[in-house]
C-alpha positions in Angstrom: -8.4 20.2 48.0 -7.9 23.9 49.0 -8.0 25.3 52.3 -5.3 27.6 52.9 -3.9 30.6 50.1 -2.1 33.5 50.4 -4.0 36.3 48.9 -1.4 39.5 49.6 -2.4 41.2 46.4 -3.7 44.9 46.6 -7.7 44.8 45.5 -6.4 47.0 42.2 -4.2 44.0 41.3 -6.6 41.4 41.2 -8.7 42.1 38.0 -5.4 42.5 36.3 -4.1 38.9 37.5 -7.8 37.6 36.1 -6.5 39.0 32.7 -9.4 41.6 33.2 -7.6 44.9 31.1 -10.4 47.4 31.4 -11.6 48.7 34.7 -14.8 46.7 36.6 -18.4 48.1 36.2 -18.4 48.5 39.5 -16.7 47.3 43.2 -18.6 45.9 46.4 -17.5 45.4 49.9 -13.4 45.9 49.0 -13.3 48.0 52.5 -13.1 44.5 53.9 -10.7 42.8 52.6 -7.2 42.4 54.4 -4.5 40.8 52.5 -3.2 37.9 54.3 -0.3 35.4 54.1 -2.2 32.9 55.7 -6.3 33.0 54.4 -8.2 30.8 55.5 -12.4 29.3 55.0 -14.5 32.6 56.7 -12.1 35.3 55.3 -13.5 38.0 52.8 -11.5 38.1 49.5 -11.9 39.3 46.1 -13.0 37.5 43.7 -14.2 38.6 40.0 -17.5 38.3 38.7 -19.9 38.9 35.9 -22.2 41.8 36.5 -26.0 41.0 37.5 -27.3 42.5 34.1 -27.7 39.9 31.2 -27.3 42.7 28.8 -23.6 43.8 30.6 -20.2 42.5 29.5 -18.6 44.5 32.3 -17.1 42.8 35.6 -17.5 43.4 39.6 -14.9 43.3 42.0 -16.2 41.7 44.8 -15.1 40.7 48.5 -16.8 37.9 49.5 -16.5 35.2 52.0 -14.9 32.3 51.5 -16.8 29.1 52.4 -20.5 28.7 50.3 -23.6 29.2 52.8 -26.4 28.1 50.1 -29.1 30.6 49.8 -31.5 27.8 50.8 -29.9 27.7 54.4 -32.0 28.5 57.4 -31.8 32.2 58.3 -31.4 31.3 61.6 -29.1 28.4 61.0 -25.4 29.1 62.7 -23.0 29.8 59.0 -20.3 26.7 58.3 -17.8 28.5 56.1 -15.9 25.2 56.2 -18.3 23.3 55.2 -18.8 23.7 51.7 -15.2 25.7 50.9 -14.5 23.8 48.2 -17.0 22.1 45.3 -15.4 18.8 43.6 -15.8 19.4 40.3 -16.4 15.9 38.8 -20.4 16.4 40.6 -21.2 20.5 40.6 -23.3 19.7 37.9 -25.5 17.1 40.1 -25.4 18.4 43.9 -28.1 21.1 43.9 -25.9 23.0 46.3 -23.9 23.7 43.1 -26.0 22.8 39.9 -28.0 25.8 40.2 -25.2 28.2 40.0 -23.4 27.2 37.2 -25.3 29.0 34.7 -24.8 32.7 36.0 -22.5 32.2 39.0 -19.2 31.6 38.5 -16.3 33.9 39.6 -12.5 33.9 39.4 -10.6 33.8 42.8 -6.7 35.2 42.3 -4.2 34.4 44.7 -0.5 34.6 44.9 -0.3 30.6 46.1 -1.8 28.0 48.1 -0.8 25.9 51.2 -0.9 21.7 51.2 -0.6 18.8 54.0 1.8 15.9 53.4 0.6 13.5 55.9 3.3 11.2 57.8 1.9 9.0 60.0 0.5 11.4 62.8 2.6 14.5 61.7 1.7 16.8 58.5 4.1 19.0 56.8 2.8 21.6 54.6 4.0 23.2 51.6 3.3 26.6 49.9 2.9 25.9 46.0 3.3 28.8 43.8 3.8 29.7 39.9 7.4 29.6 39.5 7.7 33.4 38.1 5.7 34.5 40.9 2.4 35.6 38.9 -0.8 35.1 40.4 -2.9 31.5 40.5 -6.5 32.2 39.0 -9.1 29.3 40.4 -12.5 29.0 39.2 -15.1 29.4 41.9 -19.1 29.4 42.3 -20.7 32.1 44.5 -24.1 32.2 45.9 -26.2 34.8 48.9 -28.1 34.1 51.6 -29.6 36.1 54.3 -29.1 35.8 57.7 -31.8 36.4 60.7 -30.4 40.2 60.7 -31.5 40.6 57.3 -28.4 40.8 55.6 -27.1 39.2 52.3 -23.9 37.4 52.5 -22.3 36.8 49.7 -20.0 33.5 49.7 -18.0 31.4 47.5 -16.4 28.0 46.8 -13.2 27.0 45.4 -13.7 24.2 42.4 -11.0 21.7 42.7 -10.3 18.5 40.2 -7.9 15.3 40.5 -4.1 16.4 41.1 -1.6 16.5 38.6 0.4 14.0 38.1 3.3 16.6 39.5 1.2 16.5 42.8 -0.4 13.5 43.0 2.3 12.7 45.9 1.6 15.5 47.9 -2.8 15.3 47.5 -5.3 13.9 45.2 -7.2 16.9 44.8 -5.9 20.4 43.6 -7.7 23.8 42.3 -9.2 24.0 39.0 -6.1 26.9 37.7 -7.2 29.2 35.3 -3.9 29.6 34.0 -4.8 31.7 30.5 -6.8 34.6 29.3 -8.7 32.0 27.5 -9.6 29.5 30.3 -10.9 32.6 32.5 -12.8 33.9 29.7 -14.4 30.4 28.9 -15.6 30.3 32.9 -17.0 33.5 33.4 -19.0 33.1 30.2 -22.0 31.3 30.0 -21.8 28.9 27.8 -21.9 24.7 28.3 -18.1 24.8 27.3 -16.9 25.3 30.8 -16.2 21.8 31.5 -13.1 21.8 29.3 -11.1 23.5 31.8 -12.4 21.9 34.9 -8.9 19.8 34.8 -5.7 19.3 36.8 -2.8 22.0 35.9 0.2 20.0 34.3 2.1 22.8 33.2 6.0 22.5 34.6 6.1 25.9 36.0 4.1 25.3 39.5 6.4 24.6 41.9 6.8 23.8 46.1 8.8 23.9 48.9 7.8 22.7 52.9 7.2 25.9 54.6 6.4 26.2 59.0 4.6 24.2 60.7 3.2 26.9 62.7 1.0 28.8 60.0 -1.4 25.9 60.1 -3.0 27.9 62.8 -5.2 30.3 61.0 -3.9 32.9 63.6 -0.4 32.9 62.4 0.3 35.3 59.5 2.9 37.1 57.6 6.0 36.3 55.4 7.1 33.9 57.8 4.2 31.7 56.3 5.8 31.3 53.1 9.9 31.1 54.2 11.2 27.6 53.3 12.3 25.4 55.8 14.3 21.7 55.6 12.7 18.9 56.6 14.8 16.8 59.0 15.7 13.4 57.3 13.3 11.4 59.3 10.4 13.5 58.4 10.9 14.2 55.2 8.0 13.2 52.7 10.1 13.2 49.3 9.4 10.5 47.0 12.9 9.4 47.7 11.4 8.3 51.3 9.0 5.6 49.3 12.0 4.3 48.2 14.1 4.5 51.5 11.2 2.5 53.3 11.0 -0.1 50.5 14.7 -0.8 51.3 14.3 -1.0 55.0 11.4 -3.4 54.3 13.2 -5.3 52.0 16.2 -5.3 54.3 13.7 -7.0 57.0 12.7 -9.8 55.2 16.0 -10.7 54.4 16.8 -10.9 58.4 13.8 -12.5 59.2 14.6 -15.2 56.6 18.2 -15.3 58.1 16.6 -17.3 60.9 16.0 -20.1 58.8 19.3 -20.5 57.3 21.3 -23.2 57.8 24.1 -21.1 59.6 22.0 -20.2 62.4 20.9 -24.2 62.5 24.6 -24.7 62.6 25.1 -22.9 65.6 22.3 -24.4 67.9 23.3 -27.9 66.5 26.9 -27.4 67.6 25.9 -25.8 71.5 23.2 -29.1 71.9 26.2 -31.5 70.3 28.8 -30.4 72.5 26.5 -30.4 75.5 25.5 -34.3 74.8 29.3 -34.7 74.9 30.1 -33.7 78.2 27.7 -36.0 79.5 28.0 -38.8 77.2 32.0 -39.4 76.9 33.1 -41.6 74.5 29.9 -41.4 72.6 31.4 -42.0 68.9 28.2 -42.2 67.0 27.6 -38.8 66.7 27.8 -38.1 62.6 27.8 -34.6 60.8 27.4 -33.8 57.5 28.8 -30.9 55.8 32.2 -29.2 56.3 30.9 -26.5 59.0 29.8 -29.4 61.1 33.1 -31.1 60.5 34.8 -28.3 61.9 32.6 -27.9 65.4 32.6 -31.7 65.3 36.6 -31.7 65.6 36.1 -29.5 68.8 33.6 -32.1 70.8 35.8 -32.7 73.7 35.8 -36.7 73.7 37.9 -38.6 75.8 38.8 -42.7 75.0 40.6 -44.6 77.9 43.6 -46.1 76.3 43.3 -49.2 77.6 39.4 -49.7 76.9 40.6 -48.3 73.3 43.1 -51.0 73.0 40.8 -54.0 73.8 38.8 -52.8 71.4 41.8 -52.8 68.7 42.8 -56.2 69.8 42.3 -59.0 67.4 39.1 -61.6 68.2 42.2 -64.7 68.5 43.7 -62.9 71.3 40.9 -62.2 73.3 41.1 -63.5 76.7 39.2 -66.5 77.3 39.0 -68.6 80.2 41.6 -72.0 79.8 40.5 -75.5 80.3 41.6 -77.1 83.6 44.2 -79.4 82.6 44.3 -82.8 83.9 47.1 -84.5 85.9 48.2 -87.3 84.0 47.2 -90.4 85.1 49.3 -93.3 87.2 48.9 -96.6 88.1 47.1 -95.7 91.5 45.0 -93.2 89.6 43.4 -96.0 88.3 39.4 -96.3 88.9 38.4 -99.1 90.5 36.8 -102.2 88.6 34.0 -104.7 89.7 36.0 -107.3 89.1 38.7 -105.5 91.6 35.9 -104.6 94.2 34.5 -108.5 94.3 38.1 -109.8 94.4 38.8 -107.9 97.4 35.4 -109.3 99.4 
């Protein structure tokens, strides 16, 4: 995707930066173009195309508007530059917005750099991405006309884009198709069926990017401040590093959350609920631990014996106390129990 460039080149520069070394046939519309730090879908820019005649191998500079109105659109229809400002290329060939003008229009679009949105969570923090020697990006485009209820032609364009390279793919998953030889430019503006070969992401090493303002994602903010590098704060920043940070923090989680399972924190709860029955239950000795931590809290119950219950306990079964027989007086002569011989004799 590609919704935001800075096109700061002087209209004499660009044919030069679409490798275009003799001068155009011919220029249209140039008067309105105003180089910008911060262009954006609805601003007229220059783009290089073929000239109308089948029979010409000369060029047109041309200022169009960026953001493809279909000549098929309603004359009175309200224009949506946003819309259509950018044409995936993996279906140009079957959306009839598109299919129609590959064979005779396709144009170059050169601009110094484009602007990207790393989203975190609600924020978004773009970054400018620019060759690293500071030459001008060459993207392949499509451009159509339409006429509006006033009569006039409008000429628009759309920006082709393609999967990111794999440099990129953590910022976006689409990028510009980059034109980035003499070769690949000629090969587009030509008309041949070999175009599709360079509808593919850029993976050379020298395109580069840094997080630039905030601010110039309104389209009304311009200038150099667009493109001054900033540092993202620590918590915001959107570095691959950050996938790795989180990982950790995740990983750190889980490891807490599994802490509450342990046996430590068992340990702990065991001990507070032991030592709670002990107060109330003293001299409670069939309380058993296993393991050496419970040993330990185990050794701090505070249980009390009385000494003397503790030593009946102790006592051998033989000395027990148990209750003596009641011993007899021995017997005498007058102790003797009467007879029935004695209780007759005395009648």
């Amino acid at each position: 995707m590609c919704g935001r460039a800075r096109c700061s080149l002087r209209a004499n520069d660009v044919p030069r930066s679409c490798h275009r070394t003799a001068a155009p046939t011919r220029t249209l519309h140039i008067d309105r173009y105003k180089p910008s730090y911060n262009v954006s879908p609805g601003s007229d820019v220059p783009v290089v195309r073929r000239e109308d005649a089948s029979n010409c191998e000369g060029y047109v500079l041309h200022c169009m508007k960026w953001g493809l109105i279909p000549s098929f659109t309603k004359k009175t229809e309200k224009p949506d530059h946003y819309r259509m400002f950018n044409a995936r290329s993996e279906s140009i060939d079957e959306k009839a917005s598109f299919h129609r003008l590959l064979p005779k229009s396709r144009c170059l679009v050169a601009v110094e750099g484009f602007y990207e949105w790393k989203k975190d969570g609600s924020r978004k923090q773009p970054y400018y991405i620019h060759f690293k020697d500071g030459r001008p990006l060459v993207f392949a485009a499509l451009y159509d006309s339409w006429q509006n209820s006033e009569g006039e032609t409008v000429y628009t364009f759309t920006i082709v884009t393609t999967s990111s390279s794999s440099a990129l793919r953590w910022l976006h998953d689409r990028m510009p198709v980059i034109l980035g030889s003499k070769e690949s430019t000629d090969t587009w503006l030509n008309s041949s069926s070999s175009f599709k070969s360079v509808l593919k992401p850029y993976e050379e090493s020298d395109l580069v990017w840094y997080p630039v303002t905030p601010a110039m994602g309104k389209s009304s903010f311009d200038g150099p401040e667009c493109i001054k590098e900033i540092q993202v704060k620590s918590e915001g920043n959107t570095s691959i590093s950050k996938f790795f940070t989180k990982k950790v923090a995740e990983s750190e989680d889980t490891k807490s959350k599994q802490k509450i399972t342990c046996p430590e924190f068992v340990k702990t709860e065991h001990t507070e609920d032991l030592s709670e029955g002990a107060k109330t239950k003293e001299g409670d000795n069939d309380l058993k631990f296993s393991g050496s931590s419970y040993s330990k809290n185990a050794s701090k119950l505070p249980i009390k014996r009385d000494y003397e219950t503790f030593s009946a306990d102790s006592k051998p079964a033989s000395e027990n106390h148990v209750p003596a027989k009641k011993r007899e007086k021995a017997k005498t002569a007058d102790d003797k129990q009467a007879t029935l011989f004695s209780y007759f004799g005395k009648r």
